[in-house]
LOVEXLO-466509 format. One record per residue: residue number from 1; residue in three letters; x, y negated, z of N, C-alpha, C in turn. Coordinates in steps of 0.2 Angstrom, whole numbers, plus 2048, in hexadecimal, padded with zeros to 3 digits. Atoms other than C-alpha are relative to their C-alpha. Layout:
<sites>
+-----+------+--------+---------+------+---------+----------+-------+--------+---------+------+
!  nr ! rest ! n_east ! n_north ! n_up ! ca_east ! ca_north ! ca_up ! c_east ! c_north ! c_up !
+-----+------+--------+---------+------+---------+----------+-------+--------+---------+------+
! NUM !  ALA !      X !       Y !    Z !       X !        Y !     Z !      X !       Y !    Z !
...
+-----+------+--------+---------+------+---------+----------+-------+--------+---------+------+
</sites>
This chain:
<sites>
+-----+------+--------+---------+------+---------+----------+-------+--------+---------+------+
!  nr ! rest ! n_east ! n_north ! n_up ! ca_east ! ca_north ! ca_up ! c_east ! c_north ! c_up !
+-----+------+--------+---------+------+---------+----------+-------+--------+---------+------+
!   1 !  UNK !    7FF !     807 !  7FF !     7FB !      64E !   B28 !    803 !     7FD !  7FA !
!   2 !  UNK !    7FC !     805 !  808 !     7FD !      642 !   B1A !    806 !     7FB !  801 !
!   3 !  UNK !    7F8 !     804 !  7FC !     80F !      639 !   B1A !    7FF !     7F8 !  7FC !
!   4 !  UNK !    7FF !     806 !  802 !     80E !      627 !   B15 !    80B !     800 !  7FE !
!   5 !  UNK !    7FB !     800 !  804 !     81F !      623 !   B0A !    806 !     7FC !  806 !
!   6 !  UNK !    7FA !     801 !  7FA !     827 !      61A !   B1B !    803 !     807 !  806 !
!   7 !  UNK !    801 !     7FC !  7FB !     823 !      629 !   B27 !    805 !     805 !  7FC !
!   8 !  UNK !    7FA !     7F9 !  802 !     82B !      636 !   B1B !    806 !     7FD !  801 !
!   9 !  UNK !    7F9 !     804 !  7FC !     83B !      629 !   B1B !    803 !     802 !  808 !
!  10 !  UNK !    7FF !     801 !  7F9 !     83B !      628 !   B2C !    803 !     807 !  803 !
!  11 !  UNK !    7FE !     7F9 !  7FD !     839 !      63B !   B2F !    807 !     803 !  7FC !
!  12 !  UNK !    7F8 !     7FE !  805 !     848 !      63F !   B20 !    805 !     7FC !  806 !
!  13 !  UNK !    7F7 !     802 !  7FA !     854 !      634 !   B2C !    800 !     803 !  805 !
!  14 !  UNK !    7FE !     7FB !  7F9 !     852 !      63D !   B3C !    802 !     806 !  7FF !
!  15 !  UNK !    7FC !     7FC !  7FE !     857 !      649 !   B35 !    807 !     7FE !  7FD !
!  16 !  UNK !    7F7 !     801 !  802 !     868 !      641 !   B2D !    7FE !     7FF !  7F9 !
!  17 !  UNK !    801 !     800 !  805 !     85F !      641 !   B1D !    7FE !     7F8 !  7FD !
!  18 !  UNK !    801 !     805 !  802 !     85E !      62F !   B13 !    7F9 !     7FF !  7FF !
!  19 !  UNK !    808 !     800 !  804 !     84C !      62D !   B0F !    7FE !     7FB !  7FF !
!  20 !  UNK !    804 !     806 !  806 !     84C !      61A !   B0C !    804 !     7FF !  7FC !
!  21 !  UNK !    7FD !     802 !  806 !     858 !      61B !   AFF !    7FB !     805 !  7FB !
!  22 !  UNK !    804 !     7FD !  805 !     84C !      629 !   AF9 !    7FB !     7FF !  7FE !
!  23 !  UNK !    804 !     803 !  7FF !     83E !      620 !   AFB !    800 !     7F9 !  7FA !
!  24 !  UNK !    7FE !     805 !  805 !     845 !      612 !   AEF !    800 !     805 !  7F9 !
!  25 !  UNK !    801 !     7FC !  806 !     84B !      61F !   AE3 !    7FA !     803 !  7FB !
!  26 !  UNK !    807 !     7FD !  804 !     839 !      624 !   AE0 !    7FF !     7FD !  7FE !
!  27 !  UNK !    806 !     806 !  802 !     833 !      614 !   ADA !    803 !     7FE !  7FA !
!  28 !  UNK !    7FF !     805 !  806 !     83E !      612 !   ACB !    809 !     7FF !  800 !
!  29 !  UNK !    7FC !     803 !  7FF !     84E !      60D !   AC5 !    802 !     7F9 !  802 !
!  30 !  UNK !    7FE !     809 !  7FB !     84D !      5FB !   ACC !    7F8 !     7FD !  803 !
!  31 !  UNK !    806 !     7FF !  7FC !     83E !      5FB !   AD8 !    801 !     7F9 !  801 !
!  32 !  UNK !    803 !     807 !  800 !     835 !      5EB !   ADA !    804 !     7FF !  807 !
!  33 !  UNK !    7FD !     802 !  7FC !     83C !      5E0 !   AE8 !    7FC !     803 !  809 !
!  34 !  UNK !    803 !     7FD !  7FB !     82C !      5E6 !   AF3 !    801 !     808 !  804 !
!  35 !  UNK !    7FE !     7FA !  7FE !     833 !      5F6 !   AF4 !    806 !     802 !  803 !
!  36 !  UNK !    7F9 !     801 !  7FD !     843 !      5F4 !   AF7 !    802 !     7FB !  808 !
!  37 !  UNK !    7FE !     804 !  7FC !     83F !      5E9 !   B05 !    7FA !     805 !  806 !
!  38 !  UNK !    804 !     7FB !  7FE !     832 !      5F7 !   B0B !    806 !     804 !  806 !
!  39 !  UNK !    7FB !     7FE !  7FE !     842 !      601 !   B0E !    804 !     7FF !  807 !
!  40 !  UNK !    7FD !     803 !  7F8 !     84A !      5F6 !   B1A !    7FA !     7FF !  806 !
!  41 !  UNK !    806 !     801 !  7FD !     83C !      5F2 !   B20 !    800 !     806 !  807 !
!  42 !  UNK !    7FF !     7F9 !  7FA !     83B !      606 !   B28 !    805 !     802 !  802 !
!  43 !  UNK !    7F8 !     7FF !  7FC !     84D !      607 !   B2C !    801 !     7FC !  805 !
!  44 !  UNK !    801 !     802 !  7F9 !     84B !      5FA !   B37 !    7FC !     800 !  806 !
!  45 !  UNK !    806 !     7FE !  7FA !     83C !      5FE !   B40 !    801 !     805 !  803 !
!  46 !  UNK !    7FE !     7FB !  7FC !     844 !      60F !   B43 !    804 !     7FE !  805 !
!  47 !  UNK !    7F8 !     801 !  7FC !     853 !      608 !   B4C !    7FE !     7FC !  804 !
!  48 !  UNK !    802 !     805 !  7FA !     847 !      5FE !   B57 !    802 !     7F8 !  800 !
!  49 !  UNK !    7FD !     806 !  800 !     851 !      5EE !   B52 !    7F9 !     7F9 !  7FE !
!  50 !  UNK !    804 !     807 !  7FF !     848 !      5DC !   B55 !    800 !     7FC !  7F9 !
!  51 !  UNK !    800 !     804 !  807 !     844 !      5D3 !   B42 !    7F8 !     800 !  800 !
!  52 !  UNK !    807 !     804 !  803 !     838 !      5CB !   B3A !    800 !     800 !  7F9 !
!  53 !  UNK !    801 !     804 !  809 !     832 !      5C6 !   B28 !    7FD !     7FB !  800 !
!  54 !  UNK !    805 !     807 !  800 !     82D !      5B6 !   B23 !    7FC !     800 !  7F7 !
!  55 !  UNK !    802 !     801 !  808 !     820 !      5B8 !   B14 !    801 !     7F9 !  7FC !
!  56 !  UNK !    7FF !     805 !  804 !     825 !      5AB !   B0A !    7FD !     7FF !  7F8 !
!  57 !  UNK !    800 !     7FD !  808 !     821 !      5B5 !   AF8 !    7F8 !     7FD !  802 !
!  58 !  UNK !    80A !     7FF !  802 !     80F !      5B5 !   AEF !    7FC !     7FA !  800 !
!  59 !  UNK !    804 !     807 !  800 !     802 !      5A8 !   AEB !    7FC !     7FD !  802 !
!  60 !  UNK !    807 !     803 !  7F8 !     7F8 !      59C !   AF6 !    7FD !     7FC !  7FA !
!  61 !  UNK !    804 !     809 !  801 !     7ED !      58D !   AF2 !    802 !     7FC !  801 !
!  62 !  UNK !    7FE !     805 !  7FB !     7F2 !      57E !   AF4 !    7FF !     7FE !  805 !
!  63 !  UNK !    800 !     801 !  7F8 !     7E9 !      57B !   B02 !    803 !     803 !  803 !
!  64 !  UNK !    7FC !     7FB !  7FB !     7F0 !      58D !   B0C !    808 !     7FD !  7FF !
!  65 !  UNK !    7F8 !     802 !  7FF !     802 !      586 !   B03 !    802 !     7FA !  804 !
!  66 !  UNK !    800 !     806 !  7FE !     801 !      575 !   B0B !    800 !     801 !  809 !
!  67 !  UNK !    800 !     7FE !  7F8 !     7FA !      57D !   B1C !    807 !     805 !  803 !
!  68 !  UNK !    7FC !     7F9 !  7FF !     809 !      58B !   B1C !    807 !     7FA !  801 !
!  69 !  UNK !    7FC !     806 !  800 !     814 !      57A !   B19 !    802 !     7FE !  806 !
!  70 !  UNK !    802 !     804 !  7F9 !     80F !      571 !   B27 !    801 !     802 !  806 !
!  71 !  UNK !    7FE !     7FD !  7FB !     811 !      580 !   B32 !    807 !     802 !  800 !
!  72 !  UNK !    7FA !     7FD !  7FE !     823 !      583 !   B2E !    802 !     806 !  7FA !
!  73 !  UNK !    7FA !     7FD !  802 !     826 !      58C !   B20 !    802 !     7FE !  7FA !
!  74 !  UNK !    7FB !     804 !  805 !     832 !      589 !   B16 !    803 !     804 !  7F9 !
!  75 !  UNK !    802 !     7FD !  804 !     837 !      58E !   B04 !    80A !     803 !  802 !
!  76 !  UNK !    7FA !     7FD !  800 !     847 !      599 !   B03 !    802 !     804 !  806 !
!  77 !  UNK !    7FE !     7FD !  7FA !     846 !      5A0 !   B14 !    802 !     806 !  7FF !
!  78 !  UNK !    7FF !     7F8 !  803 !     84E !      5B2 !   B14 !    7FB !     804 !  801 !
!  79 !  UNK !    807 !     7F9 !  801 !     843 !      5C2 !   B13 !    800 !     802 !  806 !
!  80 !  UNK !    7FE !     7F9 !  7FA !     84B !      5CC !   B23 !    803 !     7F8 !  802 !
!  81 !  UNK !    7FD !     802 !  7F7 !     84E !      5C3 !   B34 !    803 !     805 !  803 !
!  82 !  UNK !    7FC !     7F9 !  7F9 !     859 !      5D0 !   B41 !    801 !     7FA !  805 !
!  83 !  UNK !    7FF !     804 !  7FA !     858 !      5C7 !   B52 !    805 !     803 !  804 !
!  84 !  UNK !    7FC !     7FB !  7FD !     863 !      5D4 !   B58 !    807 !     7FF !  7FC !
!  85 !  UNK !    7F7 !     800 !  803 !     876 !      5D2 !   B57 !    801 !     808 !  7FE !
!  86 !  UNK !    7FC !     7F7 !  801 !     87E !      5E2 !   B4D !    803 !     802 !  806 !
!  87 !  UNK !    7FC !     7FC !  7FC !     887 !      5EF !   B58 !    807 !     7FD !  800 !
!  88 !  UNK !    7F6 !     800 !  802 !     898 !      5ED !   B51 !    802 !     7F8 !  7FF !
!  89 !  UNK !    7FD !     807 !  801 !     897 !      5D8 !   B51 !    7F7 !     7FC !  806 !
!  90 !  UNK !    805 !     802 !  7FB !     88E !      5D4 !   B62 !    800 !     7F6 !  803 !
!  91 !  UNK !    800 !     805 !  801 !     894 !      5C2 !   B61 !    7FB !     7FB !  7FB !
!  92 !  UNK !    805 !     804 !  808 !     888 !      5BE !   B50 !    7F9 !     7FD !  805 !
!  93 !  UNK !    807 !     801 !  7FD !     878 !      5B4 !   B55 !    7FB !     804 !  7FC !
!  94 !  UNK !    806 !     7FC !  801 !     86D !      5BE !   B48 !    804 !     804 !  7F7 !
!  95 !  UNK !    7FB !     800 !  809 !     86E !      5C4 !   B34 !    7FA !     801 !  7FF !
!  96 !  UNK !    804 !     802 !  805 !     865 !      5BF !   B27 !    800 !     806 !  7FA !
!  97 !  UNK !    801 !     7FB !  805 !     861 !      5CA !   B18 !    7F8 !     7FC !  7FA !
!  98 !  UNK !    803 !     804 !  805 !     85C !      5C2 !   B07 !    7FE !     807 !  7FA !
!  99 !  UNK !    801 !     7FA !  804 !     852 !      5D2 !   AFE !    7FF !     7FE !  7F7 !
! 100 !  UNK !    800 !     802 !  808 !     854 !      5D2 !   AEA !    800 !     808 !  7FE !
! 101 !  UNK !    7FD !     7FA !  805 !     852 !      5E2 !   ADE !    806 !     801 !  800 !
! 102 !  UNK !    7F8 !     7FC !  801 !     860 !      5EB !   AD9 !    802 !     7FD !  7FB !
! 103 !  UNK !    800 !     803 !  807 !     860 !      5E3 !   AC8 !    7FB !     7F9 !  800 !
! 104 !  UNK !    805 !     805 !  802 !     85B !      5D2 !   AC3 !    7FD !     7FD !  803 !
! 105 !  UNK !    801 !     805 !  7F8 !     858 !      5CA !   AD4 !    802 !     7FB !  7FF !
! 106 !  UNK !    7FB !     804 !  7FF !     85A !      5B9 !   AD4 !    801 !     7FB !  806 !
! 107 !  UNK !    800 !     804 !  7F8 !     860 !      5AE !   AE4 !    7FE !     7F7 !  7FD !
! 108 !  UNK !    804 !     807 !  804 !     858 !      59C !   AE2 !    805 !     7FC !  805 !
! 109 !  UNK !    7FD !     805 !  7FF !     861 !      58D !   AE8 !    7FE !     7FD !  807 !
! 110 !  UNK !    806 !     7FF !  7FA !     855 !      58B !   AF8 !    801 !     805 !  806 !
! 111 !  UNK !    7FD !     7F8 !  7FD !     85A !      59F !   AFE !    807 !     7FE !  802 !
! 112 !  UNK !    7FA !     801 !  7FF !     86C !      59A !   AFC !    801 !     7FC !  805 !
! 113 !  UNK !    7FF !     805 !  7FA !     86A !      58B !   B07 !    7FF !     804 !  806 !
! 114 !  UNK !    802 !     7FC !  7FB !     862 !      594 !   B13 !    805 !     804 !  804 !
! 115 !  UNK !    7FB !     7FD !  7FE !     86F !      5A1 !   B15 !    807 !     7FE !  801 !
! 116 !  UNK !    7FD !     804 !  7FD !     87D !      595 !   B15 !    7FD !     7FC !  807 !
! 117 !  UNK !    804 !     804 !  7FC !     872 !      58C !   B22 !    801 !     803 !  807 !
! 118 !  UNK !    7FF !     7F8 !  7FE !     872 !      59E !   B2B !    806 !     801 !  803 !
! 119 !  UNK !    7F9 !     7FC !  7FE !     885 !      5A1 !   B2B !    803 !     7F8 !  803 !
! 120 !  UNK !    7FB !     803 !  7FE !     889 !      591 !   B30 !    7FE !     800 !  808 !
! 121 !  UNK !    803 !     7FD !  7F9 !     87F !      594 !   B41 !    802 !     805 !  804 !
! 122 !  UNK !    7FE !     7FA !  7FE !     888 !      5A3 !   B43 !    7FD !     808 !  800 !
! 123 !  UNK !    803 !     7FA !  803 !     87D !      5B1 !   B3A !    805 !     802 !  7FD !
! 124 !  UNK !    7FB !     7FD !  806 !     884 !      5BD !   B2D !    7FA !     801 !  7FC !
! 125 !  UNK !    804 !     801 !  805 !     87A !      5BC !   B20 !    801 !     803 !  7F8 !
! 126 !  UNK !    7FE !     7FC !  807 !     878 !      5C7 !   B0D !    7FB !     7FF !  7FB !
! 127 !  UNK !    802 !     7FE !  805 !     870 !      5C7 !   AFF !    801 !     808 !  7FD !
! 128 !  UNK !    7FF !     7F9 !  802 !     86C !      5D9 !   AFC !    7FC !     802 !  7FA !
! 129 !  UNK !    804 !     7FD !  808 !     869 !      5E1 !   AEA !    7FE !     807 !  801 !
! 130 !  UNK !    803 !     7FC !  7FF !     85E !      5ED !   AF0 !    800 !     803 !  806 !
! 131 !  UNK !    800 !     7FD !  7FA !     85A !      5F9 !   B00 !    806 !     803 !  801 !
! 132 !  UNK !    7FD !     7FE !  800 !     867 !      603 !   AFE !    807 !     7FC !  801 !
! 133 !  UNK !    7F9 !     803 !  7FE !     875 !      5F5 !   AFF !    7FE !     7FE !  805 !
! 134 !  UNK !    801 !     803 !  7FB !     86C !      5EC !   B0C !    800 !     806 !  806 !
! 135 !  UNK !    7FF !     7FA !  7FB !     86A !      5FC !   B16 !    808 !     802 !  803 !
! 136 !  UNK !    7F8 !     801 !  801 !     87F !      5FE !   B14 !    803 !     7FD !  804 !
! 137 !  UNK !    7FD !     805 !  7FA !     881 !      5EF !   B1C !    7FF !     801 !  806 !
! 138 !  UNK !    802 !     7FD !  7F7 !     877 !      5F3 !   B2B !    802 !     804 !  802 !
! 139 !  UNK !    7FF !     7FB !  7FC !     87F !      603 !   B2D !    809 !     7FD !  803 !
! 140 !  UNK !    7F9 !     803 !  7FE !     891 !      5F8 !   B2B !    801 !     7FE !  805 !
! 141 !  UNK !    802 !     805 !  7FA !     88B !      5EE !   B39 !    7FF !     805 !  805 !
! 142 !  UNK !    801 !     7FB !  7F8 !     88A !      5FE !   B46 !    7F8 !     803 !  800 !
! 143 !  UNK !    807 !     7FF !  7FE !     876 !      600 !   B42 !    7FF !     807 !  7FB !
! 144 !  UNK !    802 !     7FB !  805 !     874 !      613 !   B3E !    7FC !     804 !  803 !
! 145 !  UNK !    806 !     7F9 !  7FC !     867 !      620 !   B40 !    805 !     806 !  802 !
! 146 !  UNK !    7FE !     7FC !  800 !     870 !      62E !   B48 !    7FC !     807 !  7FF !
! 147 !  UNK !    804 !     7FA !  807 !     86D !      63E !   B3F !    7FE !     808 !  807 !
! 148 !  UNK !    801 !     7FB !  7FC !     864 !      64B !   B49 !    7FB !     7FC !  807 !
! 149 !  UNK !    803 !     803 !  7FB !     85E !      641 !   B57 !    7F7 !     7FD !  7FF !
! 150 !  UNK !    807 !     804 !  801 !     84E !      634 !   B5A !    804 !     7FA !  7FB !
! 151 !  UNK !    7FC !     803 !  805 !     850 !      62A !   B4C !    801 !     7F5 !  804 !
! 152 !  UNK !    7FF !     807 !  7FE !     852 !      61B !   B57 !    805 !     7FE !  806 !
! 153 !  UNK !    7F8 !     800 !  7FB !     863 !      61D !   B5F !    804 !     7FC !  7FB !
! 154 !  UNK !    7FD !     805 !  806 !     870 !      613 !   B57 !    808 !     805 !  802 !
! 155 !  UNK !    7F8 !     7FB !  7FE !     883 !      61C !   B56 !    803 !     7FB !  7FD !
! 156 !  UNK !    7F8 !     804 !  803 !     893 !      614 !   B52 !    804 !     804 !  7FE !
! 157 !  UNK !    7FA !     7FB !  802 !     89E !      61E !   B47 !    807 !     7FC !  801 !
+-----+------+--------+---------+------+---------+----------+-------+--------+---------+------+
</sites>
């Protein structure tokens, strides 16, 4: 069987083993933001948690920009939605996650607001320089793969 670069991830944590930090690792010292958002990406799909992404990046036409407008989106919005309240803070209504590189990311004045916008509703909300911090956070917040198990149990240390 051939492993796509998520699946191997995936399979390294069940067994206790990191594999989206190693996953990043392999790309570089400062992996493009698409990779680093790759990461979280499969960390939360294993944990079965509720999120979203809203594409926002990349270039349309004006026409497609116009119609994307009209439908709601908006510029600055965060990269990572979570609908699910963390384990360790079951009063939050969600958490935002604003993905940047690990070097040389920058936050726009738009994002900012956003995430301000975010915490004043009651999210918790970060700016992560890369998979590896954003991941950190998640696990801070109660969301951890347990090592050994199905990788879609959640433990609280």
């Amino acid at each position: 069987m051939r492993w796509t670069e998520e699946k191997l991830a995936e399979h390294l944590a069940k067994q206790g083993k990191d594999g989206f930090s190693d996953l990043v690792k392999s790309k570089g010292d400062n992996p493009r933001e698409d990779v680093e958002h790759l990461a979280v990406a499969g960390y939360l799909n294993l944990l079965g948690i509720c999120w979203q992404h809203s594409a926002n990046e990349g270039k349309r036409s004006p026409r497609e920009g116009a119609k994307l407008k009209a439908l709601g989106l908006q510029p600055g919005f965060p990269d990572i939605l979570i609908l699910d309240a963390p384990p360790l803070y079951p009063c939050v209504k969600g958490v935002a996650i604003e993905m940047k590189r690990q070097r040389g990311g920058k936050v726009s004045d738009d994002q900012r607001k956003w995430l301000a916008n975010l915490e004043q509703r009651g999210w918790l909300c970060m700016v992560a320089e890369g998979a590896n911090e954003a991941i950190e956070w998640l696990r801070s917040m109660g969301w951890r793969i347990e090592k050994g198990g199905n990788g879609g149990n959640i433990r609280e240390d």
